[in-house]
Structures are given as C-alpha cells and as structure tokens.
N, C-alpha and C positions, 0 to 999 in steps of 0.2 A: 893228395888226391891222385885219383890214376887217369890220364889223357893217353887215349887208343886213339890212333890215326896212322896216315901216311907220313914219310918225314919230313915234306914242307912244312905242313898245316900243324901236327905236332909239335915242330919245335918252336912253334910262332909263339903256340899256345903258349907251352912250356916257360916260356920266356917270358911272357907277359904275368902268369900265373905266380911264377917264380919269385918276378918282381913287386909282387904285395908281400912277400914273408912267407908264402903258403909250400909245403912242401911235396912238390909234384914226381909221379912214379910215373913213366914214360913207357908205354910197349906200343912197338907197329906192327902186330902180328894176334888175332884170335889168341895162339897158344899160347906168344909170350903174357896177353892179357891175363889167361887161365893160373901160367904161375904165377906169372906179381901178387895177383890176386888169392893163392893157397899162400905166401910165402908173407904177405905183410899187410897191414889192417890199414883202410880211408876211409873218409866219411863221402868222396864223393869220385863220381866215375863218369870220365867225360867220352863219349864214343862215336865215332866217326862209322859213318853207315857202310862206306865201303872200304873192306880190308881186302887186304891180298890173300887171305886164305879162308874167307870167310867173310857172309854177310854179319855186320856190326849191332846188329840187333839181337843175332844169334846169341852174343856174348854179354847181351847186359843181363840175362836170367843168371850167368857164371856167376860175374862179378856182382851185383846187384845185392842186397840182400837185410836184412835190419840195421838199420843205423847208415847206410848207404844212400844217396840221390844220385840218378843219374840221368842225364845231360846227353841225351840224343842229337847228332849233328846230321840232319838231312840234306840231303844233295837235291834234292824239287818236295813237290807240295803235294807227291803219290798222299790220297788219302788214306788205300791200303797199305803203306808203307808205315803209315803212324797207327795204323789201327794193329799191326803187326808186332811195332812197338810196347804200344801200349799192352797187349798179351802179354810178352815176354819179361815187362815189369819197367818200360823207360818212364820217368816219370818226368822231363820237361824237354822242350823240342826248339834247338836254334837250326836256323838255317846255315847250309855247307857252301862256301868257306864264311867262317865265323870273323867277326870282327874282334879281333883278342879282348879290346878292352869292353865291348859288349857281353863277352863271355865273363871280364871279371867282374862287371856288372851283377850278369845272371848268379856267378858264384857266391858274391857278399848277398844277394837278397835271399839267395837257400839259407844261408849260415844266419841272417837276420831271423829267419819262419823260425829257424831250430831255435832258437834263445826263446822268443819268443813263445813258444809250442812248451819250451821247459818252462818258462815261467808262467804259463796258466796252467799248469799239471794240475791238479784238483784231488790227487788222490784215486783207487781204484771204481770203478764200475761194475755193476753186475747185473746182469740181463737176464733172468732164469737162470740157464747153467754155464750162462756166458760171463767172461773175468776179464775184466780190462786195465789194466795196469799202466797209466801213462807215463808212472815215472820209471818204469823198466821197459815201457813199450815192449810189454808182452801180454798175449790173449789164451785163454786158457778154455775151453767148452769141456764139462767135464774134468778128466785127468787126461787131457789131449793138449799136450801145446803147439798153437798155431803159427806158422811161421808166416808170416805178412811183410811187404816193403812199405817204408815209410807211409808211403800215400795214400795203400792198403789200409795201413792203422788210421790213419787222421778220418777216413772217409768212416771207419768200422765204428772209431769214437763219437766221430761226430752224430751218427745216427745215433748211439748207445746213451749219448746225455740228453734226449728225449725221445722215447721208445714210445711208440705209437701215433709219432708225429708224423703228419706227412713231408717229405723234402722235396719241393720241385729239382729240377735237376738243375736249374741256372742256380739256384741255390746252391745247392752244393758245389758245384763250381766254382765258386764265388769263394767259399768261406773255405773249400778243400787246393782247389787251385788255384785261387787269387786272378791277378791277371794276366797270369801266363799265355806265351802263343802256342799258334796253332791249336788249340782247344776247344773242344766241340759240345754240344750236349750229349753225343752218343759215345764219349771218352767216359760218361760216368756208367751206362749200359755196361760197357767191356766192365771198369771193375767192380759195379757190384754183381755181374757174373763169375768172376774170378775169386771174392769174397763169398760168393754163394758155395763156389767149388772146395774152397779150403775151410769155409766153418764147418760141411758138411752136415751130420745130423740124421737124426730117423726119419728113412724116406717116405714114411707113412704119416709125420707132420707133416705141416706148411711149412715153406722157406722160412726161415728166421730174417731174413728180409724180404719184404713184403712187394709186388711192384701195384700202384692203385693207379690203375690204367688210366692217362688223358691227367694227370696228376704229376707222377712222383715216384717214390720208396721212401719206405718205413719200416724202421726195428720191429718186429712184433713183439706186443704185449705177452708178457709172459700170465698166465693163467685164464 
C-alpha cells in the first residue's frame, strides 16, 4: 500500500502497517506520491491532507484508481474539505493524526469488503446499453469503457441489480458504505453526480440514473 504524509505520522504508519506483513510504499511529497504511483501497483492509498507541496486530496485522483481504496487522513471536520475529497475520488475518512492501529483496523476491514465483494460476484449485468462486469470490475455503455473507483463501481452495481428500484440514500450508504465515518447522506448526491458525468449518454434522454425527489435514485428501466 502507498502512505503519503509528513515524516512523523508516515513513519508511525509505516511501522505499524509494516508490522501486519503488508507491504508499505512510502512518499512525503505530492510528486514523490505521482511516481511511486506511475512506477508500481497497491490496492490501497493512504493520504495525508496536508503535504508540503500540495494539498493531499489533490493527489488521490493521481493515485486513486480501479482496484485502489483510499484512506483520506483529515486534519478537522471542514465539511468542504470532505466534500472536496470525495470529488477527487477519496473514498474513507480517518481523522489526522491517526491512531496506527486504528488505521490497521480501517485497512483489514477494506481487505474484508474486497473478499467479500469477490465472493458475491454474480456474474455480468446489463442495463440497456449498460455492462457490468463484477468480476473484472469493469463497465462498459456501448463500445465505451468507463473508468470508475472502487466505490463508483459498488454504488453503479448496486443500483444495476435492481433497475427501477427506488434507493433511499441511507440505504445505499448502508450497503455501499457500511459504517464508515464521517459519512453523510449528501456523500451519496456527489457520486451519483460523478457517475452521472462518467456514464455519460444522449443528452436528449433522461439520466440513466434517476433522482425521485423526497425519495432516493434509481437505475432507469431500460425500454
């Protein structure tokens, strides 16, 4: 996994992280985050909000990416700071400075969802022109492939295995986020607007997710 911080709080991590068996890639700098990240593959990216050449959010859209969680460390409880976040693609929120073994905590229950998440796979989806593929975790509309983060996908799926259903938002929360902190109902607003932006579509349909106002969202019915 890759832990971006300063080099107190880094190396605590590092240390504690180290110390389950897991193998930890270290950068205290934006830039050095960008190469570790072009130069070798994690499943999870831990980021510290304030870097010395760069706000720490800035860089979870770098490193972030399919097959990636990452692990936003806030320094207070800015709500636009998470809502900042969450645009950029962060997808769980501890507070800064971390308690290491709280963090290794947070890290075994991601790596639990994933087993998990792999072994209900079900096989592909299809939504109209929409392709969901759990066990490659890729989505396809058309002959376009959609690049989505983790969270992206579970929330795209979870809508997709009943299409026309209504979802309250605690709902999806619940079954897309669990009981993660600092999570709000308006964390599900940002991505299904960030899903709305990357499925794209003819701007002369309706959204392919739906929003039923005082309700929810919903896949629309295809025909």
């Amino acid at each position: 996994m890759l832990v971006i911080g300063d080099d107190e709080e880094r190396l605590r991590l590092r240390r504690a992280l180290s110390g389950e068996g897991w193998r930890v890639i270290p950068a205290g700098s934006a830039a050095q985050a960008q190469q570790m990240a072009a130069q070798q593959s994690f499943e999870i990216a831990v980021v510290d909000n304030r870097l010395p050449d760069e706000r720490g959010f800035r860089v979870v859209s770098a490193v972030g990416g399919p097959g990636v969680s990452t692990v936003a460390l806030l320094r207070d409880e800015d709500t636009m700071e998470r809502i900042v976040g969450i645009e950029l693609g962060a997808d769980y929120y501890m507070r800064s400075p971390v308690n290491p073994r709280e963090l290794v905590a947070r890290v075994k229950q991601i790596l639990r969802k994933r087993e998990r998440a792999g072994e209900e796979a079900s096989g592909r989806l299809y939504v109209g022109d929409l392709e969901i593929d759990p066990d490659l975790v890729e989505v396809r509309r058309g002959d376009r492939k959609i690049r989505l983060s983790p969270r992206e996908f579970k929330l795209l799926y979870t809508l997709a295995k009943s299409p026309g259903r209504v979802f309250q938002r605690v709902s999806l929360l619940r079954q897309v986020w669990g009981e993660d902190e600092y999570i709000d109902e308006r964390t599900v607003n940002v991505y299904v607007q960030r899903l709305r932006a990357k499925l794209g579509g003819n701007p002369d349909e309706p959204e392919i997710i739906e929003t039923v106002r005082g309700f929810g969202y919903r896949l629309r019915r295809p025909g």
